[in-house]
NUPA-267655 format. One record per residue (C-alpha): residue in one letter; x, y, z. Coordinates in steps of 0.001 Angstrom, whole numbers, plus 500000, padded with zeros to 6 digits. Example, Ala and Ser with C-alpha at 12.3 -4.5 7.8 and 13.67 -1.06 7.14 Angstrom:
residues 2
a512300495500507800
s513670498940507140
//
This chain:
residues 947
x684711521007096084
x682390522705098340
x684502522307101475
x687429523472099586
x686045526674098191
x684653527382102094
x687929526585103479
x689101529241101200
x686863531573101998
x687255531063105853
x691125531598105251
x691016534380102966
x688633536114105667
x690835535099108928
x693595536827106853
x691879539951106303
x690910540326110185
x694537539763111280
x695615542648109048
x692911545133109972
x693678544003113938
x697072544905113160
x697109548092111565
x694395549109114697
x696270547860117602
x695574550712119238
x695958548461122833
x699378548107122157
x700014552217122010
x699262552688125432
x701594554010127943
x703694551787130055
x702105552410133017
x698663552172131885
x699331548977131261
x701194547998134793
x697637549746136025
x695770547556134220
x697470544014135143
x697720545125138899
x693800544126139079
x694943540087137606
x694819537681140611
x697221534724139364
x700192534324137242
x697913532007134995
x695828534902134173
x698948537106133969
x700446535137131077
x696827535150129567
x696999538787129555
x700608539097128013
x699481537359124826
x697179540346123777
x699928541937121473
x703750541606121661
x704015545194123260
x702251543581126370
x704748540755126464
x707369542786126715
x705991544978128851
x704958541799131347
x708678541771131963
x708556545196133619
x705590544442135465
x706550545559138740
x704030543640141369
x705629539969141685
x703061537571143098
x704237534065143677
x702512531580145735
x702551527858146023
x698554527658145685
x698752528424142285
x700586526058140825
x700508522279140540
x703502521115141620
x706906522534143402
x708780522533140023
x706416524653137987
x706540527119140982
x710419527497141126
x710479527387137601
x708212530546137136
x709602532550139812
x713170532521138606
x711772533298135005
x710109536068136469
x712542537802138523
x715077537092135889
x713565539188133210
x712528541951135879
x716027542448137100
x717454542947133563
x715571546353134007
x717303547812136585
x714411549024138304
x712623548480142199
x709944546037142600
x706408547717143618
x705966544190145170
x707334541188146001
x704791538258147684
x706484535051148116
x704603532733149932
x705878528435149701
x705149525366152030
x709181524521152424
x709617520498151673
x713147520325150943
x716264522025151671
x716927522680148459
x713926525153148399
x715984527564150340
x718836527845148068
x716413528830145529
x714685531594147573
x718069533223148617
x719045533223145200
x715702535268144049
x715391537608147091
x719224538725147067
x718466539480143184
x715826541392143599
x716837543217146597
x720089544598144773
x717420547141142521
x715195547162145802
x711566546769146461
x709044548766147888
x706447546341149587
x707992542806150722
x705920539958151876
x707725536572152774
x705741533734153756
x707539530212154289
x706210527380156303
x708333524206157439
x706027521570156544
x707012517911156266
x706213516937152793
x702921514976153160
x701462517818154693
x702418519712151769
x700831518583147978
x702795517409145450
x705976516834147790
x707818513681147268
x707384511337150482
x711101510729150574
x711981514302150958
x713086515404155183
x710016516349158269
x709864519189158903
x711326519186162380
x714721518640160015
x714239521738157997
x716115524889158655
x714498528172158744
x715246530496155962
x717107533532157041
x716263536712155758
x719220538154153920
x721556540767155402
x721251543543151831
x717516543665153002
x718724546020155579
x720147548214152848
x716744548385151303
x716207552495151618
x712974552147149390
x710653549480151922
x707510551096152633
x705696547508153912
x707456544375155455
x705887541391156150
x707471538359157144
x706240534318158451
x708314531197159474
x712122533099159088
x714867534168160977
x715860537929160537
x719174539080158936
x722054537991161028
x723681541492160596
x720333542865162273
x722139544282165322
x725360545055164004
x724523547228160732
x721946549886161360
x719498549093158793
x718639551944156165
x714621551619156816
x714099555226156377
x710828555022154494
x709483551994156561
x705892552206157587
x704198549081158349
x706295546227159522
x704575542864160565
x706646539969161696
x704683536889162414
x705970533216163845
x709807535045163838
x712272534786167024
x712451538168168760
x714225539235172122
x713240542736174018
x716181544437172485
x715527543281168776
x712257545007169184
x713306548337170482
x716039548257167655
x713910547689165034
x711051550122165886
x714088553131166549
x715677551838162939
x712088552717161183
x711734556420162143
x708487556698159872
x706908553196161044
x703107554050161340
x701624550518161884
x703989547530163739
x702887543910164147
x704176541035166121
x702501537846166015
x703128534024167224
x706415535630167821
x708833533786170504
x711665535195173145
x710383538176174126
x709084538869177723
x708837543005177522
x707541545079174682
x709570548548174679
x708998551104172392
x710138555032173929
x709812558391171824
x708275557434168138
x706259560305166910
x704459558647163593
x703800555067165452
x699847554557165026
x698594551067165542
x700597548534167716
x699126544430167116
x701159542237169863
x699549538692170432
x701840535962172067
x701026532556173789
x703632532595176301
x703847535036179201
x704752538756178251
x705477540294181626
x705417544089180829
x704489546853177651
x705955549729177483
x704517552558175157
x705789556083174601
x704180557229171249
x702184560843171466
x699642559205167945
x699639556221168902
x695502555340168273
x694606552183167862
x696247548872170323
x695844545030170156
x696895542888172954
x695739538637172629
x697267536587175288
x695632533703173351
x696766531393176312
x695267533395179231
x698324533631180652
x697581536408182566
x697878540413182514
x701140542164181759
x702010545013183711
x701451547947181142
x703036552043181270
x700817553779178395
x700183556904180216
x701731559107177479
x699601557518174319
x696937560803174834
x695840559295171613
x695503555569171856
x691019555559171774
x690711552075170013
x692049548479172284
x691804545100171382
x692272542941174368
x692526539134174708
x692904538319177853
x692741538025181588
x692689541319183918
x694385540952187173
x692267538500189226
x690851540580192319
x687796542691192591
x688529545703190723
x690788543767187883
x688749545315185142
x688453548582186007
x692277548703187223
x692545547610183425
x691089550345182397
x693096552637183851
x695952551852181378
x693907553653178800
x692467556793180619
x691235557892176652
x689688554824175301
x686569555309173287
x686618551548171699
x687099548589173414
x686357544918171876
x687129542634175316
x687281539024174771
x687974537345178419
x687986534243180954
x687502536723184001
x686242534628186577
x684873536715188920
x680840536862190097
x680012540132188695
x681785542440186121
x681437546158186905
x683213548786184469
x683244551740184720
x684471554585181820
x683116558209181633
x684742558164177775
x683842554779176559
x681421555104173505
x681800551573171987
x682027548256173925
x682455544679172434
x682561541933175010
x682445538088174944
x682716536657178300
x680786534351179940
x678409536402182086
x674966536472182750
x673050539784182327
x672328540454186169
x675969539863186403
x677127542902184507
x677015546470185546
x678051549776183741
x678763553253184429
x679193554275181100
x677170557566180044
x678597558017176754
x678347553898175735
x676801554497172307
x677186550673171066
x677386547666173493
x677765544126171768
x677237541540174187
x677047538444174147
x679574538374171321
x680641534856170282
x684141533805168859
x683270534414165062
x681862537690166176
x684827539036168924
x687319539988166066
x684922542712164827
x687400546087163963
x686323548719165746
x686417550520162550
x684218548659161003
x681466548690163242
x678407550548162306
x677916553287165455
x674433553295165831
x672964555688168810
x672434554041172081
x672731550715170072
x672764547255171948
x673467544554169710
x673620540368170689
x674991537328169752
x673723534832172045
x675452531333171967
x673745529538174417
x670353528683174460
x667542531202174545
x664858531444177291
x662228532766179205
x664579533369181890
x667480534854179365
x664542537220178095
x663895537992181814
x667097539222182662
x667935541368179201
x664855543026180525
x665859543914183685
x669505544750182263
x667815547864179863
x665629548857182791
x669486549683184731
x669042553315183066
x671664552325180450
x669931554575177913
x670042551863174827
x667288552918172266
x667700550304169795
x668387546404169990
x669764544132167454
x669602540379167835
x671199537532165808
x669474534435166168
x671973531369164679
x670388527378164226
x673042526348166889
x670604528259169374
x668120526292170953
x664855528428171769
x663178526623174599
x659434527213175042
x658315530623175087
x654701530536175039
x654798531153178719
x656834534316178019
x653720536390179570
x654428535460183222
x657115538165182555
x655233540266184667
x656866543543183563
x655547546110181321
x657370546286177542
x660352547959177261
x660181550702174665
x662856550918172075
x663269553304168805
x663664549818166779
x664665546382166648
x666589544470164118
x666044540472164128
x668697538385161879
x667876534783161449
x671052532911159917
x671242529548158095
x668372527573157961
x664278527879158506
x663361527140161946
x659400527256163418
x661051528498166857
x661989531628164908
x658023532731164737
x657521531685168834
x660824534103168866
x659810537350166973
x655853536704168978
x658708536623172292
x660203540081171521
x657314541830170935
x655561540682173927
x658954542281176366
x659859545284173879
x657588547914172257
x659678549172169372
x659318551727167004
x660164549926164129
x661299546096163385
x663028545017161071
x663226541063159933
x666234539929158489
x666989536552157098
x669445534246155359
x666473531874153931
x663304532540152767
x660204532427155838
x658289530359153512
x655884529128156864
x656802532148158617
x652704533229158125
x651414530019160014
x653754530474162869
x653822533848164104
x651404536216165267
x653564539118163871
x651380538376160564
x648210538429162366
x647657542046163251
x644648543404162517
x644312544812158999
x644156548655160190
x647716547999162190
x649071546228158183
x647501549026156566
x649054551942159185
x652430550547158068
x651937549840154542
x651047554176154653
x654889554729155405
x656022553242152030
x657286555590149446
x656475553934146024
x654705551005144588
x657748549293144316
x658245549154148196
x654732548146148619
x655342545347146454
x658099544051148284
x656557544133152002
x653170542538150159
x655199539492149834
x655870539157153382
x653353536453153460
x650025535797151995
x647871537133154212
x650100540634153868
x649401540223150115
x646063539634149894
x645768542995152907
x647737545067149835
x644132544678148137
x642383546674150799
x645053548832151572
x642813552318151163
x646042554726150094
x646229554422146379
x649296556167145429
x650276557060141437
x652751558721140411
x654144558751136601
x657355559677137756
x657811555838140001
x657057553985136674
x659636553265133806
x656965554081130665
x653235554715130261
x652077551359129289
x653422550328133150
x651773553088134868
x648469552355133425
x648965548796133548
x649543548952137535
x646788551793138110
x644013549629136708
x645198546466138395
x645582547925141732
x641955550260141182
x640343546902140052
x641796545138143472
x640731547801145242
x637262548736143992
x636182544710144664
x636377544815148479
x632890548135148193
x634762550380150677
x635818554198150632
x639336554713149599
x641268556817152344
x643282558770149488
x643975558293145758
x646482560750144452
x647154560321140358
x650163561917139115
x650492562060135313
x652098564240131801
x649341563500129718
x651073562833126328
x647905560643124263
x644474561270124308
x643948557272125180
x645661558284128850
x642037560601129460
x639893557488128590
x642170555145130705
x641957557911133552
x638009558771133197
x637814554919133604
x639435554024136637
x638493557634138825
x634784556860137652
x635057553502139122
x636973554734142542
x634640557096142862
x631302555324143078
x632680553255146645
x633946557134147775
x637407558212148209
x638815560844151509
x641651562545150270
x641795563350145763
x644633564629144345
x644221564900140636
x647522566252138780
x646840566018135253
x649589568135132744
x649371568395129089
x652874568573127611
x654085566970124411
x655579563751124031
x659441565487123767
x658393567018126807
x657734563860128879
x660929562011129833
x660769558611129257
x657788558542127773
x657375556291124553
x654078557358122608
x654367557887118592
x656204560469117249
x652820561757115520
x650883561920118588
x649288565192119170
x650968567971120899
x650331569577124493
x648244572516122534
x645864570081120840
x645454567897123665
x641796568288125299
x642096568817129290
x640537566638131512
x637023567320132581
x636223565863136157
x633481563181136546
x630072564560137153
x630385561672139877
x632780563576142113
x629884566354143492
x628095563172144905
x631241561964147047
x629682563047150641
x632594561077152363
x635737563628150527
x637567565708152709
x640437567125151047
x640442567764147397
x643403568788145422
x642936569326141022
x645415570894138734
x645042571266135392
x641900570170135035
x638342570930134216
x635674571246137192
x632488569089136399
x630180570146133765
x627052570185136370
x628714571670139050
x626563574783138674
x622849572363137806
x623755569988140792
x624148571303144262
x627579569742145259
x627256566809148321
x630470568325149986
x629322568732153377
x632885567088154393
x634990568804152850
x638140570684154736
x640817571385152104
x640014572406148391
x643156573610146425
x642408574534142512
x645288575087140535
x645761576368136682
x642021575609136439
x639269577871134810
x637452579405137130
x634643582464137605
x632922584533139680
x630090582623140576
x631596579572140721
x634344580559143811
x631053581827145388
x629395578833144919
x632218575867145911
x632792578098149101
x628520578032150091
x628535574380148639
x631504573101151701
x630127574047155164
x632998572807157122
x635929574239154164
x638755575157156275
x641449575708154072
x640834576840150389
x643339577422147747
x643500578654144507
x646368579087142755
x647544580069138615
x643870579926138018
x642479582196134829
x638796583951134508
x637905585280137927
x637801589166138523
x636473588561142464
x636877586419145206
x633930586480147471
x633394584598150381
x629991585249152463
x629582584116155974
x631822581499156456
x632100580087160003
x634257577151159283
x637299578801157021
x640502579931159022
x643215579424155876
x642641581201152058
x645502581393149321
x644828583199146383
x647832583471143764
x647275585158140479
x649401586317137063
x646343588348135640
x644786591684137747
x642344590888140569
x639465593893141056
x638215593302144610
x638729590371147373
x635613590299150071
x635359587464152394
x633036587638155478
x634877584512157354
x635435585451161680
x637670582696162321
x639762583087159417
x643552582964160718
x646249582964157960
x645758584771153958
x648213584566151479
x647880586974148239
x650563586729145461
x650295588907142859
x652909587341140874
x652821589801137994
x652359592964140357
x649601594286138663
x648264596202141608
x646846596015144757
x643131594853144419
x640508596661146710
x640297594374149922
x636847594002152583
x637943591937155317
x636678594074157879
x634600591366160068
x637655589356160312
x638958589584162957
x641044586905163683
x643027587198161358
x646697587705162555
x648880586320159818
x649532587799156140
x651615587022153329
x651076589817150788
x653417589400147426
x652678592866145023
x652516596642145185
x650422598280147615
x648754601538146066
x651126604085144682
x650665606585147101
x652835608620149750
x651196606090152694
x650151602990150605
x651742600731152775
x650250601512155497
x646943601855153732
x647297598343152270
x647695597284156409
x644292598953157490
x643042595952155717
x644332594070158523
x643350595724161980
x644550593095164174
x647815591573161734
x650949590114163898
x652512588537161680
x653446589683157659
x655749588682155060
x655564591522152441
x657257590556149237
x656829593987147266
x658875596014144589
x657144599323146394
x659365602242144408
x658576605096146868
x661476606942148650
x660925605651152007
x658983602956153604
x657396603931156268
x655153601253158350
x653159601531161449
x651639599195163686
x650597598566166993
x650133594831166823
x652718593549164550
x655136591289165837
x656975589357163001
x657759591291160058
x659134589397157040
x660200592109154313
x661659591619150996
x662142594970149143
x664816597411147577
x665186599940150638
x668426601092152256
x668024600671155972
x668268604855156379
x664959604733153971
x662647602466156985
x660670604081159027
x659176601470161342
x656604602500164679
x655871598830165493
x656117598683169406
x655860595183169843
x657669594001167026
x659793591155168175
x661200589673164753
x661723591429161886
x663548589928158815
x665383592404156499
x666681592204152847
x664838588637152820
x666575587547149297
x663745585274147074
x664814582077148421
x664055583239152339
x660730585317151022
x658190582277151130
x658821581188155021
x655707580442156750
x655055582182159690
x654630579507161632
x658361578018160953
x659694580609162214
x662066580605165307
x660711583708167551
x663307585489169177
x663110588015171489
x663433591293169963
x665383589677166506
x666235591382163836
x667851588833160860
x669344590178157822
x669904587659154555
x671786590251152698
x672033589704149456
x673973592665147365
x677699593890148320
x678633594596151829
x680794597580152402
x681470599827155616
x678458602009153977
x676131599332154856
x677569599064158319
x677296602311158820
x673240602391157518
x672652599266159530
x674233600898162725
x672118603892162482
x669023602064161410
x669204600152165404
x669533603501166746
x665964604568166116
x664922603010169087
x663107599926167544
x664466598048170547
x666192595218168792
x668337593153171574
x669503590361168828
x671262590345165774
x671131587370163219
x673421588151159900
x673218585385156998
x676572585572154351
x676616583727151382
x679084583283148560
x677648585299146650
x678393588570148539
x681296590856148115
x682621592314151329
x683998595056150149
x687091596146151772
x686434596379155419
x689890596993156780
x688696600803157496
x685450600087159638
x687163602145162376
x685675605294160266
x682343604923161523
x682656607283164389
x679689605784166311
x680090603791169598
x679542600294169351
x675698599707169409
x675069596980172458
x673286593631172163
x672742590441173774
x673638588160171405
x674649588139168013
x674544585113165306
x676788584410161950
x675905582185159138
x678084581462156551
x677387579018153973
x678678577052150928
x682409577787150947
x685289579291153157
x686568582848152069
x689327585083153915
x686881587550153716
x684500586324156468
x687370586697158948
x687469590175158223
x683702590612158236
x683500588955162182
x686183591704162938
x684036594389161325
x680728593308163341
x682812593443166755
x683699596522165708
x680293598141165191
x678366596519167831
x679480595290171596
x677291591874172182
x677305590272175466
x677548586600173367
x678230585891170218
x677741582121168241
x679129581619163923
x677979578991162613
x679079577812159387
x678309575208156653
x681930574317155761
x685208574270158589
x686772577750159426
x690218576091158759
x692111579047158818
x690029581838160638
x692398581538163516
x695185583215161448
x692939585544159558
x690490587036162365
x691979589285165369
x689100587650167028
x691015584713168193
x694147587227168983
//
């Protein structure tokens, strides 16, 4: 009873699925060709039919399906095959429509095969098809399964001949066929292959004039293809203008190749017998840069090189040859890839080939098929296959080949089992000094070997690269026993652990082997950063782990930076914990970035919902600890609090270089006191920090850089420092100039001053008697007199961001040699020190409208004598040129200059055309470079430049 009332329930519930799938078939409501889309990605017919049962629509719509995809492989006898493909191309045809697609490919057994295939193909053809692929192969029917063994050999087959309406086929884009004979009509009726443009005929009878017919029938044919084809001894093609790629192999003798195709690019010539050379007349292919050649050059001294004459463009070449001779010398001034297998030592080869950028040699058969265009062009890249076995003496003389001045920086070598390495321990009698290389690239393939180790230990001792990298198709499970790679001493492990980026890369090389594992311990650069970690409970969970490590081996740390958006007040204690414990062993380098924002403000964070908010969060106070840390040289906090007996306990700094404070509390006393408390400071930053009115620094002798940014006013800055070099003030609220003393300095040459110098008729260059001996400013300022006028006699690079028209600067700088004006925001911050130095520069980053007003202000603004010789103008999108078309108006005479510059970035516009013709017009430069960060497409047309 039970079961039956289940049964029930299961039917009753089955029922009420169906009719809710029904009435939301929203599958079967999508458009026709969505659908074709969608099956065009199904790789058999089994999985087609599969498809077709998903709603009735898609049955239907099966029938229209326009790619037809038929081969023997896929089914399980001959019958089934035959049986489906007339199905198939029965219900397409009642459509009335072209194929996309037609790929027939059958193992013939019995003549009866070919009745069917006519029958199907003739169909099909009437509506026409757009790609065609026919594959049939006379097999005898135990070389083919599931062919009965009374059925005829193959040698008693016929071959299927194409029929004659394919030539009426106007709609053929692709044509491939295997193993037939081509329409008997061919030469008669001039086939209708108008929108032909690949065409591949492989294991197919040709003569020389079938070929030239064919190629002058397809007037569109882009990419032609003759394979294992028989009958022809000359390849003619004369006068095709879209002809791109030419494949001919044969194995019997071709005597000659003629080419006359202006795009032809890419060319592929196997003489897979070694038959020898055919005469070849390619002298009008200006285009043809990528060959292919299989084969034998003619057999005297020069045969290679007089090969190369054929193609007086080639930039790829992949050579795969018997030549015979003692040495191979080639020679191409505009060769830039080379792929050779042939059976040469490497004494026995010699280039002349300056602009070889890849050279693959020795390049077994698996590897000599490479595509050019799928070759990764590394610079000055060598790259080796070796297939016989691997020496001292083969390591000798791939040394002496890079020492031939062949300019390769980087080597790649892959190392198969079938190699033997014989002993290299004795590879130090190679008595010459490491070759240095940019980097090497090792690939071991297949299986484990304990030669691989002696091999690697072998490279290193002849090359000196760079970089290595160790590539492998098994693990190197003993890989730590057997080299000496994984000996280095621990400062070489730890120099290259420093060049990973995150934890997770220093993960990966730590499992390298176990000695590089147990190094990661000891490895003094202790890196955090919240942002590298998918939630808190992993970043804390990998900071105590690796501190703990760490902190066992009783030795300094070289740098600990600790990134974090404090978000619980559990992440101080965790925090205190682990700097506390760092701290007591000594650390280098600190960089503490501690920031209190609220949970919704932390991405991917996942504390409570109810945890406290950024405003009640305490801030961090720094370990009392830290003042005791005699080793620290550079210290970095932000958003922190200093120690709370900084001002009881005299500070142990006395190595200490680099301090930077930032958005922490600070007085007085206590910039007075850090500054007296670090004898050898150098460089000392402060930056968003709150509660200081001064900044006094006595008697310095070590400080040359100071950077003091503030958003609330600043009364006075003093500092008594003689070898101070560089200060940076930003005023970011422009509250006023404070009151400056920095008369004993007098090394100090650069300045970046961001505020308001004193609102008076000569504040300016009031604010610059601060700086007797400045040569180099960048004044950010919103300075509202009417004029700025600026004088100095040592000022040489003047970087000024302001609101001035060029006719309101006044500038008596004599030996100004660069001076940057309007400097928009994003220019304002450039160091000094990045910047290029020009002789007597001026660069503009203009950044409103430019009209033939500014023109004119700019032209009259060079006049006043300041000298300038060069003329650098940046143009962004974001400018109008405002019609320019009446530039002759400015009566002036064209202002002279050696050289002038363009820049124009982001995106093309007409207008920049017109802007070139309007500089020309205003000034007379003796050179003149643009440079732009898109193509100039069009400037040709648009600029009278170029007329």
């Amino acid at each position: 009873m039970a079961e039956t009332l289940a049964a029930t329930e299961s039917s009753i519930l089955f029922n009420s699925v169906y009719k809710i799938l029904r009435d939301m078939d929203r599958i079967s409501q999508l458009p026709e060709s969505v659908v074709h889309h969608i099956l065009s990605f199904l790789k058999t017919p089994a999985h087609l039919v599969r498809m077709s049962v998903l709603s009735k629509t898609w049955f239907h719509l099966t029938a229209s399906f326009p790619i037809l995809d038929f081969s023997i492989g896929d089914f399980r006898s001959r019958e089934s095959f035959f049986k489906y493909v007339e199905y198939t191309i029965s219900r397409f045809c009642h459509h009335n429509i072209p194929a996309q697609k037609l790929r027939l490919i059958k193992f013939l057994g019995e003549p009866a095969d070919l009745d069917i295939v006519d029958r199907c193909l003739k169909r099909l053809l009437r509506n026409g098809v757009k790609k065609l692929v026919i594959y049939l192969h006379n097999f005898s029917d135990d070389q083919v399964s599931g062919s009965d063994s009374d059925s005829p050999s193959a040698s008693d087959m016929p071959r299927y001949r194409l029929p004659n309406t394919l030539l009426s086929v106007s709609v053929l884009t692709s044509l491939t066929v295997f193993g037939c004979e081509l329409p008997s009509s061919l030469m008669l009726d001039a086939p209708s292959f108008k929108s032909l443009i690949k065409l591949k005929l492989d294991n197919v009878y040709l003569n020389d004039e079938v070929i030239t017919y064919l190629v002058a029938s397809c007037p569109l044919l882009r990419v032609f293809k003759i394979r294992g084809c028989h009958g022809f001894k000359r390849f003619s093609v004369h006068g095709h203008q879209h002809l791109r790629e030419v494949d001919i192999s044969f194995d019997t003798p071709v005597e000659r190749i003629d080419i006359e195709a202006p795009n032809l690019s890419e060319l592929t010539i196997a003489d897979e017998e070694f038959s020898g050379q055919p005469q070849m007349n390619l002298a009008s292919c200006e285009k043809l840069t990528s060959v292919y050649y299989e084969g034998c050059p003619l057999p005297n001294s020069n045969g290679v090189n007089d090969f190369l004459s054929n193609f007086p463009f080639i930039e790829n070449l992949v050579f795969y040859t018997t030549y015979s001779r003692d040495n191979l010398n080639l020679s191409s001034h505009s060769l830039k890839t080379l792929v050779l297998s042939a059976d040469f030592d490497f004494d026995e080869i010699e280039l002349s080939t300056p602009n070889l950028g890849l050279f693959i040699y020795p390049c077994s058969d698996r590897h000599s098929g490479l595509g050019i265009s799928h070759l990764p062009h590394l610079n000055a890249c060598m790259r080796c296959y070796p297939y016989d076995s691997i020496s001292i003496l083969w390591f000798h003389k791939l040394r002496l080949f890079l020492d031939k001045e062949n300019g390769f920086k980087a080597l790649n070598l892959y190392i198969c089992t079938d190699q033997q390495l014989i002993v290299l321990e004795k590879i130090q009698e190679i008595e010459l000094p490491p070759y240095e290389l940019g980097h090497i690239e090792l690939h071991f393939e297949h299986e484990e070997s304990s030669d691989h180790a002696a091999f690697v230990d072998a490279v290193l001792c002849c090359f000196r690269p760079r970089s290595l990298t160790l590539r492998s198709s098994f693990p190197l499970n003993d890989f730590e026993e057997q080299s000496d790679l994984v000996k280095l001493p621990e400062s070489v492990v730890h120099h290259i652990l420093s060049f990973l980026k995150t934890p997770a890369h220093l993960v990966r090389m730590s499992v390298l082997s176990k000695t590089w594992f147990h190094l990661t311990a000891s490895f003094p650069i202790l890196d955090f950063s919240i942002g590298d970690f998918r939630s808190r409970e992993s970043f804390f969970k990998y900071v105590e782990y690796t501190i703990s490590r760490f902190c066992h081996h009783n030795i300094p740390a070289q740098k600990l930076r600790l990134i974090k958006f404090l978000g619980e007040p559990a992440d101080l204690d965790i925090v205190d914990r682990c700097l506390k414990r760092l701290l007591r062993n000594g650390v280098k380098k600190l960089v503490i970035y501690l920031h209190n924002f609220s949970d919704d403000q932390v991405s991917g964070s996942d504390s409570d919902s109810d945890s406290p908010s950024a405003s009640d969060m305490p801030r961090y106070r720094l370990p009392n600890t830290l003042l005791s840390v005699s080793v620290l040289t550079s210290l970095t906090v932000f958003g922190c609090e200093l120690p709370s007996s900084l001002m009881l306990d005299a500070p142990s700094f006395k190595s200490l270089i680099k301090l930077k404070l930032d958005n922490v509390y600070l007085n007085d006393e206590v910039i007075t006191y850090l500054v007296a408390s670090c004898p050898l400071l150098r460089v000392f930053k402060i930056r968003g920090c709150h509660g200081f009115k001064r900044f006094s620094v006595h008697g310095h002798q070590h400080l040359r850089e100071v950077d003091i940014s503030f958003d609330t006013p600043v009364e006075r800055i003093d500092i008594e420092a003689p070898n101070l070099s560089e200060l940076t003030i930003a005023d970011e609220e422009f509250s006023g100039q404070p009151q400056m003393n920095l008369a004993s300095c007098e090394k100090l040459t650069s300045v970046y001053y961001e505020g308001s110098p004193l609102p008076n008729s000569n504040g300016v260059n009031d604010f610059l008697s601060n700086f007797p001996f400045i040569e180099n400013l960048v004044f950010y300022t919103t300075y509202s007199r009417d004029n700025l006028n600026l004088s100095s006699h040592s000022l040489r690079t003047l970087v000024l961001s302001a609101d001035f028209d060029f006719d309101e600067i006044e500038l008596s700088t004599p030996n100004l040699g660069l001076f940057i004006y309007p400097c928009s925001d994003r220019h304002s911050g450039l160091g000094i020190s990045h910047l290029p130095h020009l002789n007597a520069c001026m660069r503009c980053y203009p950044y409103d409208s430019i009209s033939i007003l500014w023109f004119h202000k700019l032209r009259l603004f060079l006049d006043k004598e300041n000298g300038f010789k060069a003329l650098n103008l940046y143009i962004c999108t974001d400018q109008q040129l405002i019609v320019l078309e009446k530039i002759q108006e400015i009566e002036l005479p064209p202002y002279e200059l050696e050289h002038i510059e363009l820049h124009f970035e982001h995106e093309e516009s007409s207008d920049h055309a017109a802007f070139v013709d309007a500089v020309l017009c205003c000034f007379r430069p003796r050179s003149l470079t643009l440079r732009s960060s898109f193509p100039l497409n069009d400037f040709e047309e648009q600029s009278d430049l170029v007329k």
